[in-house]
Every structure is written in C-alpha cells, then in structure tokens.
N, C-alpha and C positions, 0 to 999 in steps of 0.2 A: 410491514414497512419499518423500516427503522427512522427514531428521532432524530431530527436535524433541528428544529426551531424549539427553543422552550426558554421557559422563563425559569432564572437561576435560582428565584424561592423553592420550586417544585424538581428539580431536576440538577444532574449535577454530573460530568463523567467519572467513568469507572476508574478504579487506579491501576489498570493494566498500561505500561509503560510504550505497550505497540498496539494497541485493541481499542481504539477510541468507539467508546459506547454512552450511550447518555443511562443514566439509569433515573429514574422518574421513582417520586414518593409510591406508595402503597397503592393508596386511595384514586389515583391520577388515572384517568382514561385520556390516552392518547388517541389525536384526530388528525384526519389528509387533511389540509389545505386545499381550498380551491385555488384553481387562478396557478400562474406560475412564479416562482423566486427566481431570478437570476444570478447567481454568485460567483464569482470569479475570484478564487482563491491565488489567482497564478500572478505573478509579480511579472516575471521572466523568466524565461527557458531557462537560464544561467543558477537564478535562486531556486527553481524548481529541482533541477540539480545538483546543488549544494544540498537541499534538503530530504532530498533522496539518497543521498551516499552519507547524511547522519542517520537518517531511519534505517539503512540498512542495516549499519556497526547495532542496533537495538534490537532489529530484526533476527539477527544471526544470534546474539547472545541470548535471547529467546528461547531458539529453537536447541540450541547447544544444550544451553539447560531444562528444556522438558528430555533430551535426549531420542529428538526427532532425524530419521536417518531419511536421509534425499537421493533416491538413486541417479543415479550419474548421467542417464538418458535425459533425466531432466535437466541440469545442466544443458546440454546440446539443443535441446526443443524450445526449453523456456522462452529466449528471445522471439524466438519468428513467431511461436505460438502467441505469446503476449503484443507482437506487434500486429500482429491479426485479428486480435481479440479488439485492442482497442482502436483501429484504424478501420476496421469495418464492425465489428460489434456494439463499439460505444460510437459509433459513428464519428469519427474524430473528421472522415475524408469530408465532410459537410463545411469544415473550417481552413479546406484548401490546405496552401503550405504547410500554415502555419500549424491544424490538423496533422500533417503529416508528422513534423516535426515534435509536436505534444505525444502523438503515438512512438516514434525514436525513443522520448525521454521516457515513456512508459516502459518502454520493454527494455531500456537498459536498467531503470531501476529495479525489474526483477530478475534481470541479470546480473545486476551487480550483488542482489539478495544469495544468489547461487554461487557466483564465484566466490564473495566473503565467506560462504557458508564454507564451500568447496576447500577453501585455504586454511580456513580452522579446525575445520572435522581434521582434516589431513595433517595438522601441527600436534592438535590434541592426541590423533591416533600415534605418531610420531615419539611422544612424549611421554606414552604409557606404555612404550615396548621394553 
C-alpha cells in the first residue's frame, strides 16, 4: 500500500516534480489504518481542471525528457478507456452526476496528457529535421 498519512519528522515527499511519493526514514515500519479517512481533495470541477492542464504541461515535459515514445493508438483510446476506468472502475457512478462528471475531468486530464504530449513530440520531431 502506499503512504498517505504520516507525520512530517519521519516522512517527507520524494523530489520528483510529477511522482508524489512519501518516502519514510529507514528505521520506520509503515501501518493500514483502521477505520476509514474521508478526504476530499476536490474544490470544484473548474480548479480540478485548472489543475490538471498545469500537471500536464509537467507531465509532458517528463516524459519528453526520459525520451518516452506513446503510440499514437493511445492517443485515440486514452479517453474512453480512462473514462471507463474511472466511471466504473473507481466507481465514480456511486456519486451520481456529479460521479459522472469527476470521471469527464478524469479522462480529459489524460487526454490532455496525450494531446500536449502528441503536440511536442511532433514540434520536437519537426525541429530536428
């Protein structure tokens, strides 16, 4: 399972600029929690959007620089498959419209991951002809 709760003496994230990881001292044995956390990270559709089309522009310059090549099928698939993922997978349809709507901004932010990718691979390759 991966860390989500911890106290900032023992634990601290990673400095990957798109990879949010906790990384924990040495000595530290991480534990499940009982019981459930409710966290609601989501403002509005609107900021969850904005925040999504800056993670991309990170996302993309990432993948540029390990020199990660994305076939082009996936472009085309991405959307519907990510809207299915998390519209029935993460079970978003439990939350009704609004559900609907969170699985939308889901699969457009990894579409828009695809398309920004799609427009600089294509500028880069452009550029070194």
């Amino acid at each position: 399972f991966l860390v989500r709760l911890y106290h900032r003496t023992i634990g601290r994230f990673s400095t990957s600029s798109v990879h949010d990881r906790v990384q924990v001292s040495k000595n530290i044995v991480a534990k499940q929690l009982e019981g459930v956390i409710f966290h609601f990270s989501l403002r509005s559709l609107g900021s969850q959007l904005n925040k999504f089309n800056n993670y991309t522009d990170d996302l993309v310059n990432d993948l540029l620089r390990r020199n990660v090549v994305i076939p082009r099928w996936r472009i085309i698939l991405e959307f519907p498959l990510a809207f299915t993922k998390a519209f029935f997978g993460r079970r978003y349809f439990g939350y009704g419209m609004y559900g609907y709507l969170m699985a939308i901004n889901y699969a457009m932010f990894l579409h828009l991951r695809m398309a920004k990718y799609y427009e600089s691979y294509r500028a880069k390759k452009i550029l070194h002809k």
